[in-house]
C-alpha positions in Angstrom: -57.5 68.0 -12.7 -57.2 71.6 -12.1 -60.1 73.9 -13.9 -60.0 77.4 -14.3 -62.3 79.5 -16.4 -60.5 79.0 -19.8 -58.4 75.9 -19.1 -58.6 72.4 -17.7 -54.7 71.6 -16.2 -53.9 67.8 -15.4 -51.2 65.4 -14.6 -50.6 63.3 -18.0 -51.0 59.4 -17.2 -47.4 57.4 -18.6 -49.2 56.5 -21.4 -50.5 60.1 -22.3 -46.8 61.3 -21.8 -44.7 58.1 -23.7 -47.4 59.2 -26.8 -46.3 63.1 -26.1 -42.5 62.2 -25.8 -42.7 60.4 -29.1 -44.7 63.4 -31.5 -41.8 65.6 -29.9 -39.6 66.9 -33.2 -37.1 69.0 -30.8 -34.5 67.1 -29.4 -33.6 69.0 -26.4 -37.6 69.0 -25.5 -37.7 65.3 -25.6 -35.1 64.8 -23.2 -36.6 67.0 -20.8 -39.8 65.2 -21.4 -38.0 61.6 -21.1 -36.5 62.8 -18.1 -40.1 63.8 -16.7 -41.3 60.6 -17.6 -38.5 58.7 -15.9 -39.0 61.1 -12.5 -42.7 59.9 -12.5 -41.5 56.2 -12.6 -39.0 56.1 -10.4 -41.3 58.4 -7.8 -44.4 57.2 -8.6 -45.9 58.2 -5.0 -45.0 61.9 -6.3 -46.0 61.4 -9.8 -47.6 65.2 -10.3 -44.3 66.7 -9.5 -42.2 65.2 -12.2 -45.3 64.8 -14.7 -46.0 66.3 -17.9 -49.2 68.5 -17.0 -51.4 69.4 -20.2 -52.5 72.8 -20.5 -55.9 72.8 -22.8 -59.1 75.1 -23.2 -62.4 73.7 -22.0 -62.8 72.2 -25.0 -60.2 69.8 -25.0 -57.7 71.9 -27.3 -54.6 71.5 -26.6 -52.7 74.7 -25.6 -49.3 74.0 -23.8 -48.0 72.4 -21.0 -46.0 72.9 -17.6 -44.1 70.9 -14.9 -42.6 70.8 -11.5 -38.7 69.2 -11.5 -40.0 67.3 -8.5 -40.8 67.4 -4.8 -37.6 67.3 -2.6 -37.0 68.4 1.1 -35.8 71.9 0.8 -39.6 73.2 0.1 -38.9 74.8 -3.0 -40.1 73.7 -6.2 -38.9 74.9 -9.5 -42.0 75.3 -11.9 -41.8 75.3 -16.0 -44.3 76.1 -18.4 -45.2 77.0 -22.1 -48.2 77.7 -24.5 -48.2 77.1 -27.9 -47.0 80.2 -30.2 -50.8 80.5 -31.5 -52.9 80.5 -28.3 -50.1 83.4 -27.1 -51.0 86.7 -26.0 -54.6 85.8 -24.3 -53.7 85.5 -20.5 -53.4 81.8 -20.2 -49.8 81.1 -18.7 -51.0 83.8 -16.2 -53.8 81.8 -15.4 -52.0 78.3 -15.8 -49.5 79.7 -13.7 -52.0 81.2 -10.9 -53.8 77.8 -10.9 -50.8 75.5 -10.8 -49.7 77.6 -8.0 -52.3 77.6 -5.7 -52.3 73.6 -6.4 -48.9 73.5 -4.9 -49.6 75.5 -2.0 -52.2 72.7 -1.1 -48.7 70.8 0.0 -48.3 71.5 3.4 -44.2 70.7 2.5 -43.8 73.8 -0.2 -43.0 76.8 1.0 -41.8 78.4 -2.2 -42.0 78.1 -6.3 -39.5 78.9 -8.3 -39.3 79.6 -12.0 -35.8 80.2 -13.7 -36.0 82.0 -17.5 -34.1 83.4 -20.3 -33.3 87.2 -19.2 -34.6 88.3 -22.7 -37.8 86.6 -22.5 -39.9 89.8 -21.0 -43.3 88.0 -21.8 -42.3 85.1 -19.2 -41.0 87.7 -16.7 -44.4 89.5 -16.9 -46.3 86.4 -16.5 -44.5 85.8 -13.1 -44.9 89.1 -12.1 -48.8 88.7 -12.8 -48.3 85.6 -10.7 -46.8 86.9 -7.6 -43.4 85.8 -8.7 -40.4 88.2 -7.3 -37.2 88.4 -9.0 -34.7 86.6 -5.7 -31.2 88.3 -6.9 -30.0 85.5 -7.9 -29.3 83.7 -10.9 -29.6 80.3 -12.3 -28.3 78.4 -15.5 -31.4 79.3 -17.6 -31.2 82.9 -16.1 -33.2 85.1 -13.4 -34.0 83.4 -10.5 -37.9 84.2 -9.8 -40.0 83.1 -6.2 -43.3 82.7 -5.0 -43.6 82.6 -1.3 -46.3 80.9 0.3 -48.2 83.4 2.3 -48.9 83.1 6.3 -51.4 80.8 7.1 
């Protein structure tokens, strides 16, 4: 578990993310979820890099959620995240973000996050910005192509 000074951030167990999957009323999110799911069981050495992690406030509210799509040679791992329409606006997928980041960098194999968003999506692009996060040039299917370099050791 990852704590911050609003939030507590950790890797959802199977059975925390089959009950998750199944509340989901958007289709398109519950494949992504499934998909999650099925990465943790069929890596299950690498289990917080295809896991659902849970975003909540100290007090056990829960406030959103992010994910890596997985550990793989190159060193680069793509990051996703989201908070809940209501708890918007107060500095938490910054801090989520920050957190989850720093995490990462704890594996001696990443070298780089990426994030891909929706070019309209402004708020997103100034939460990776607040992050670290440098537009790369490059685009993606979901849109601009955003990194975070590890720095020198």
């Amino acid at each position: 578990m990852i704590e911050t000074k609003n939030l507590k951030i950790y890797a959802a167990s199977q059975n925390e993310m089959e009950k998750f999957i199944e509340l989901q009323t958007n289709d398109v999110l519950k494949a992504a979820y499934t998909e999650m799911l099925n990465g943790c069981l069929e890596n299950p050495e690498q289990w917080e890099w295809y896991a659902i992690w849970m975003i909540e406030l100290k007090d056990g509210t829960h406030i959103g959620e992010l994910c890596f799509k997985g550990l793989d040679g190159d060193g680069i791992v793509e990051i996703g995240y989201g908070i809940t329409k209501k708890y918007q606006g107060h500095g938490y997928a910054t801090e989520a973000v920050k957190a989850i980041s720093n995490w990462a960098f704890q594996e001696p194999k990443v070298t780089a996050i990426k994030a891909e968003i929706d070019a309209k999506n402004i708020i997103s692009k100034k939460v990776l910005e607040n992050c670290g996060f440098i537009f790369s040039e490059k685009f993606g299917n979901e849109g601009p192509i955003y990194l975070l370099i590890r720095r020198g050791e």
